[in-house]
C-alpha positions as CSV (number, residue, x, y, z in Angstrom):
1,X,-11.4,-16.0,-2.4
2,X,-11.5,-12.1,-2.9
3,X,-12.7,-9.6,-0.6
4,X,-13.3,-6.0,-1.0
5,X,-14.6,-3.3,1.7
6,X,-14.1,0.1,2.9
7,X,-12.1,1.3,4.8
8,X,-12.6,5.1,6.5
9,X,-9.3,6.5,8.3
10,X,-10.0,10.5,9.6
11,X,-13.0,10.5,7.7
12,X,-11.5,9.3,4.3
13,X,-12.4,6.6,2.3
14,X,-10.1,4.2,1.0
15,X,-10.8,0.4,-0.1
16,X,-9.1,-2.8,1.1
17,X,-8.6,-5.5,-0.6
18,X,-7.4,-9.7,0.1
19,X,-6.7,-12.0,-2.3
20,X,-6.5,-15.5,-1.1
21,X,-3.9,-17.4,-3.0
22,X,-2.9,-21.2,-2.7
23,X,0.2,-20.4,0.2
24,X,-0.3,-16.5,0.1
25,X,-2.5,-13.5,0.3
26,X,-2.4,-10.2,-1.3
27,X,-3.5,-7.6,0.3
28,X,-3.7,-3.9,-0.7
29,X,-5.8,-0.8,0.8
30,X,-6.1,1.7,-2.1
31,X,-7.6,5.5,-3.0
32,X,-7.7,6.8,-6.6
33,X,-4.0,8.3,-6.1
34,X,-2.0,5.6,-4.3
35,X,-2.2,2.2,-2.5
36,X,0.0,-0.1,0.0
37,X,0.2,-3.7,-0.3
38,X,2.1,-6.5,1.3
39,X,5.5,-7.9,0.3
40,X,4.1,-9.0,-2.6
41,X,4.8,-6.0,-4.6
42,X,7.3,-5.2,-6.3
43,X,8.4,-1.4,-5.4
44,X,12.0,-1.7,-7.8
45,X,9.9,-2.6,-10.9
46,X,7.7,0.2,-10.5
47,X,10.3,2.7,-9.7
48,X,12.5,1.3,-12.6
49,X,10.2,-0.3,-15.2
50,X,7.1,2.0,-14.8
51,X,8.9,4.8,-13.2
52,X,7.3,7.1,-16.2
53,X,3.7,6.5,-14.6
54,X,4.9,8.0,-11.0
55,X,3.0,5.2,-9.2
56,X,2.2,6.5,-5.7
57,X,3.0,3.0,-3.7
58,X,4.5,1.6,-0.8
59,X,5.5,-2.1,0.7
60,X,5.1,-3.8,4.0
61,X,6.4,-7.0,4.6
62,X,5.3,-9.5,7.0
63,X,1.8,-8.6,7.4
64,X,-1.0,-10.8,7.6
65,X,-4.2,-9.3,7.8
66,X,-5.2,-5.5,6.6
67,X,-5.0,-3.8,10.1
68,X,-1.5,-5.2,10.0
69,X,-0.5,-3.1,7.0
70,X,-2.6,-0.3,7.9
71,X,-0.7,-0.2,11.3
72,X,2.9,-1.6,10.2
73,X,5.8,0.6,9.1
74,X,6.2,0.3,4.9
75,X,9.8,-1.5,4.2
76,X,10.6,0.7,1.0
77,X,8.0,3.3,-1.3
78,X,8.2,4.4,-4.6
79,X,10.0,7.3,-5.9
80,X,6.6,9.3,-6.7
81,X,6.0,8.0,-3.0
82,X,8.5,9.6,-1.8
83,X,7.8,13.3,-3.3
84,X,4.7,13.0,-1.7
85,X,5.9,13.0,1.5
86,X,5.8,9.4,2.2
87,X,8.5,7.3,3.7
88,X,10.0,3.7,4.2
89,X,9.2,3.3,8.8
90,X,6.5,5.5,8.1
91,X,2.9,3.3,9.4
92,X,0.6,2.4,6.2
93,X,-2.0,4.3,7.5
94,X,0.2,7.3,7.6
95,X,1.1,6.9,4.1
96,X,-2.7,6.6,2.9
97,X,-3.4,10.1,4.3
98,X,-1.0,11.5,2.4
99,X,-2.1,10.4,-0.7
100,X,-5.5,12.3,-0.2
């Protein structure tokens, strides 16, 4: 199963998503510059691999549910992450804002 919906933090919109998979769930809350996801993604493949696209992303691990990741610290972010201001400990929600 897939769901998709809004999500508003200070007044900007963003979209979260869950993917239901057999013995897992994706989840990832997204604007048009950025997003954070679960464990699920792969934050040294995009910083090695892709590095020349300057994905804006960052990875929290052990969350469950979207409110977890919005509220959790990220383990690690990517490189164009990083120039942006955003940091591994810093609360997904945090991070979001600062990819306005």
């Amino acid at each position: 199963m897939i769901s998709i919906e809004p999500v508003i933090i200070d007044g900007h919109m963003f979209v979260a998503s869950v993917v239901r998979l057999p013995k897992t769930t994706l989840l990832t809350v997204s604007n048009d510059r950025g997003y954070i996801m679960c464990g699920a993604l792969d934050i040294g493949l995009l910083n090695k691999k892709l590095k020349d696209r300057g994905i804006i992303a960052g990875r929290a691990v052990g969350v469950q549910t979207i409110e977890e990741l919005l509220e959790g610290p990220l383990e690690s972010v990517t490189i164009a992450a990083e120039e942006r201001g955003i940091f591994a400990g810093m609360a997904g929600r945090d991070a979001l804002l600062k990819m306005i």
